[in-house]
N, C-alpha and C positions, 0 to 999 in steps of 0.2 A: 900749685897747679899752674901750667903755663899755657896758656892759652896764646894761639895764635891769629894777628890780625891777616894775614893772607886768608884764612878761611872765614874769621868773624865779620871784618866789615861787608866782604861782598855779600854773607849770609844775610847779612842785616839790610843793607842794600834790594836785594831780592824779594824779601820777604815785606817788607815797606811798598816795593814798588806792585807785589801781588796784593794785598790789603788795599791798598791806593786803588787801584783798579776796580776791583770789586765794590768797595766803598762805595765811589761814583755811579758803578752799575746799580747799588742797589738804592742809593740816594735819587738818581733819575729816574727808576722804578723800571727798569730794565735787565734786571739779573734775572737767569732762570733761578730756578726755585735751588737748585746745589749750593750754587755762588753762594748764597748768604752764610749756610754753614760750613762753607768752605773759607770763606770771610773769617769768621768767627775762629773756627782753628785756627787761621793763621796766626791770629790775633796771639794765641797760646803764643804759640813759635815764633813770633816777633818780637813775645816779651821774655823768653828766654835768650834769643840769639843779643838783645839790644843788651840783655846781662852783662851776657859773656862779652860782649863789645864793649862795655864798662870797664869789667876785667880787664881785657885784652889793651885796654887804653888808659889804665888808672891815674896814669899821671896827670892826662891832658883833659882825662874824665873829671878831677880833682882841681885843676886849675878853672876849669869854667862852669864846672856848678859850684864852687864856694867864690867864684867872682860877687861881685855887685848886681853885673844883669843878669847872673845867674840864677841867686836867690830870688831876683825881684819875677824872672820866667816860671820856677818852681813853685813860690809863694803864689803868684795869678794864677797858675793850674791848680793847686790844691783848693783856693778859694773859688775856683769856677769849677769844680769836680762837686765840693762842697755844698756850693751854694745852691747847683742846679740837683742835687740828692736831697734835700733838707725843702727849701721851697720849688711847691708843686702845684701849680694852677688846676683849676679843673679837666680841663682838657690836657696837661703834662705830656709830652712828649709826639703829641698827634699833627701830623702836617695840616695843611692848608688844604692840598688835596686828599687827606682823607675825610675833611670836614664836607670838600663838596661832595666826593662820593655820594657821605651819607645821607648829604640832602639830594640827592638824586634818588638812590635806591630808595628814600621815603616818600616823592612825592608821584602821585597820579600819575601813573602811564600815558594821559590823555595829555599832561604839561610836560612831560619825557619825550614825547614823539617829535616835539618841532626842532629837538636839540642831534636827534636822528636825521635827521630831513627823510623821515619816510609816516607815512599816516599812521594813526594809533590804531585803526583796523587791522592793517597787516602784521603791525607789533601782536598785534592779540590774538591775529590769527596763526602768528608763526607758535606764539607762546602755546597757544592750545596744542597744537599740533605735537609740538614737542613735550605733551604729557600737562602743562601748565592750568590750570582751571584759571586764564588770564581774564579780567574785564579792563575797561578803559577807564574804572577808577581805581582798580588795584594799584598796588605799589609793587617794584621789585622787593622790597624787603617784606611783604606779606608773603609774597610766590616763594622766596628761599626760606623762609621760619628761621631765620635768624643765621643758617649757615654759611660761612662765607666761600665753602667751595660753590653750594649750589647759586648761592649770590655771583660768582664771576659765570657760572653759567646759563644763569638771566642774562645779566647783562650782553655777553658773547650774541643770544640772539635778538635782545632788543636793539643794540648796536651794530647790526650786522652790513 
């Protein structure tokens, strides 16, 4: 099969620089909701095209992953793919920010509100209004039971 590098590297190229992109988006927590699994497919398509780019390059593909700092780049990724698969903390895989979330959405409305800069009566007034049986010692994760769509829709009006 002869694969050619006028179509594979720019594919590869392309599809790197769409995954990079989205990546960022969704790492800064700014992607719409598509991005991620459009992310994700790329991901497919990137580990196909970077094949064929393989193919398409065997020789020079073959000179610098049997190099020295080749092995030693390949060997660090399998052991850092490895290592972080294998040990798993409690908390594994969970930001920093989703830790504060959670301590947000669990504490009292009435310690919520100064992080608003608006009063906890109006928090609780808005919360009723909008269907919420809100007090000023509820929690936003009592108000959603646990959901995290109705959880961003707490929030949206205690945050408002």
């Amino acid at each position: 099969m002869n694969i050619s590098r006028s179509w594979a590297t720019p594919a590869a190229l392309a599809l790197f620089s769409l995954s990079a992109a989205t990546g960022l988006l969704m790492f800064f927590k700014i992607a719409a909701p598509l991005q991620k699994g459009i992310h994700e497919w790329i991901g497919f398509g990137f580990i196909l095209t970077i094949a064929l780019h393989a193919i398409a390059n065997v020789g020079a593909f073959k000179n610098h992953f049997f190099s020295k700092k080749g092995a030693i780049l390949a060997g660090s990724f399998v052991l850092l793919i490895g290592g972080t698969s294998v040990f798993r903390g409690k908390d594994a895989g969970k930001f920093r920010a989703n830790v504060a979330s959670k301590a947000v959405s669990q504490a009292p409305l009435e310690r919520v509100a100064p992080l608003t800069k608006r009063s906890v009566d109006d928090i609780v007034r808005d919360l009723n209004a909008a269907g919420y049986a809100a007090s000023a010692e509820g929690t936003i994760a009592a108000l959603s039971g646990g959901n995290p769509e109705k959880e961003q829709a707490v929030l949206a009006i205690v945050f408002r």
